[in-house]
N, C-alpha and C positions, 0 to 999 in steps of 0.2 A: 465600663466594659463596653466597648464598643467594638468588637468583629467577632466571629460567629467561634473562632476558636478559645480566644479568651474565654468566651460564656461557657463554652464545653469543660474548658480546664476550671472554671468556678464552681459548674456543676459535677463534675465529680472531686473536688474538694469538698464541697457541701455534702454529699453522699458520702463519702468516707467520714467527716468531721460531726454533723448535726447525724446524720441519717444511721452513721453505723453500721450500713451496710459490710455485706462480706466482701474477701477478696476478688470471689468468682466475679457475684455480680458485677463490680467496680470496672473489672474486667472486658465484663458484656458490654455496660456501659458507654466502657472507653472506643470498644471498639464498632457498637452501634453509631456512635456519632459522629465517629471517624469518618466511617463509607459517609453519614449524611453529611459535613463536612466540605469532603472530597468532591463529592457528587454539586453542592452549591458554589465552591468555587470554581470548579470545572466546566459548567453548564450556567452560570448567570452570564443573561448578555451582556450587561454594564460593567460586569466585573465589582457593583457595588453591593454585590448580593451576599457577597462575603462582612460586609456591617448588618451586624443582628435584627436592627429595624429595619432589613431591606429585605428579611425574608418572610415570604407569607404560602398561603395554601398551595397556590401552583408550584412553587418548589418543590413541597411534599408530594404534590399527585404525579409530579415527572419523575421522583423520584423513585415512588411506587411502584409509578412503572416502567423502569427500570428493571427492577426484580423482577420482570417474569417466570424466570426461571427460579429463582427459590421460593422454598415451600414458607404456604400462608401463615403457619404460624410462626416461622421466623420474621415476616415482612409484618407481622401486628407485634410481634415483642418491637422488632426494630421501629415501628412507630411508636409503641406507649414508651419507649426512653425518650425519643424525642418530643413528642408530645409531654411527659413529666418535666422536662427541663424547660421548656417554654414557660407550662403553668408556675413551675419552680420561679423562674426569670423574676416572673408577674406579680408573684404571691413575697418576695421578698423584694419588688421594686427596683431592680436593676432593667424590666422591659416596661414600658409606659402599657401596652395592650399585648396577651397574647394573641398571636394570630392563628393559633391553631385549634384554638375556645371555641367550641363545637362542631369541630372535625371530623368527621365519623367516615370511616375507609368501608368500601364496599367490598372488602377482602373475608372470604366465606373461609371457616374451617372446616372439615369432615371431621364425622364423629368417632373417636378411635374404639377400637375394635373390644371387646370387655378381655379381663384377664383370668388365664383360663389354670386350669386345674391339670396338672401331670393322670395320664392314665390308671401310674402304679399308685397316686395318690388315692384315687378316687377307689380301685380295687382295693388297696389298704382298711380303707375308711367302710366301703363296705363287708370286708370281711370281720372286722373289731367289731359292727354292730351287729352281726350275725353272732358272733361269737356274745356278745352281749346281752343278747337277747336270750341265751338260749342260759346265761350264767344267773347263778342269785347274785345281782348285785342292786347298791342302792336306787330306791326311784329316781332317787338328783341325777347319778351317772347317768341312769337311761335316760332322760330328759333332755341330756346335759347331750348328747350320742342323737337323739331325735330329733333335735334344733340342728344340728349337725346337718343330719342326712338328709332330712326337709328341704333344707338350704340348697344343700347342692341340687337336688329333685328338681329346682323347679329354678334355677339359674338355670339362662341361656349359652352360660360358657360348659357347661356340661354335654350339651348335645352336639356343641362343636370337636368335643375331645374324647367322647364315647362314642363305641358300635352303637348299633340300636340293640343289641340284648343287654348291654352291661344296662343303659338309658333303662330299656323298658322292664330287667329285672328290679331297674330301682324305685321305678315307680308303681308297681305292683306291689312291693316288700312298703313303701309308703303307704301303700291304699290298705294293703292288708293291718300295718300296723295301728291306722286308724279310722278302719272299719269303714271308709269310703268307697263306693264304686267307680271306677274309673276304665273305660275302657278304650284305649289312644289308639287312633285308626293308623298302621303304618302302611 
């Protein structure tokens, strides 16, 4: 295997054949190291950067940035493929040394936002343990109803998707239910 395409095309053989991989991924794969690929033949000055041993970290950091414009977590998937198939190369002996063997990209992710609760949910849920509370039913249901509403009480995605009366009825009917004081300054 000697040009940067071949290796691509044995590396996802090898993902499809040993790895098992899905179709999706095979997919992502193929077409993460396309762009990288396109981008090393297009951009090496010697035109010999398209031979597998001729590629090394500068490659990748021109490449990188490159993608300014897409978002960081597509530009760290689209390195860890290429980065897998290097270590892949090296670890089955078709690359004498990876060159990408402690490559660490200064590409930041933001942290995504938590996931939140429907309003008619959360009214739902409070109205059944209302209703609950007020029923004879077993201690497990209650229990089972108060890990429940706990839960939501005191998630952060609650206060993003409640008024503050639904919020602060809920945490009162908590305090009340377990005899805590609680008084939340709004």
């Amino acid at each position: 295997m000697e040009t940067l395409s071949s290796a691509i095309e044995w590396f996802i053989g090898h993902c499809a054949n040993h790895r098992k991989l899905s179709a999706h991924t095979l997919k992502a794969y193929r077409r993460d190291l396309k762009l990288f690929g396109d981008f090393v033949s297009e951009h090496s000055i010697h035109r010999i950067a398209t031979q597998i041993e001729a590629v090394n970290k500068t490659d990748v950091q021109n490449w990188i940035a490159l993608m300014a414009r897409v978002k960081p977590r597509t530009i760290r998937r689209r390195l860890a493929t290429v980065k897998s198939m290097f270590s892949t190369l090296e670890r089955q002996g078709h690359l004498a040394i990876d060159p990408l063997a402690r490559f660490r990209s200064e590409i930041r992710v933001g942290s995504s936002l938590p996931r939140v609760i429907s309003r008619s949910t959360v009214k739902c849920l409070l109205r059944s343990s209302k209703r609950l509370a007020q029923s004879d039913t077993s201690s497990r249901e209650r229990m089972n109803q108060e890990v429940v509403l706990s839960g939501l009480c005191f998630t952060n995605s609650l206060y993003f998707i409640c008024n503050r009366s639904i919020f602060h009825y809920c945490l009162l009917y908590s305090t009340q239910r377990t005899n805590r004081s609680l008084d939340p300054k709004w």
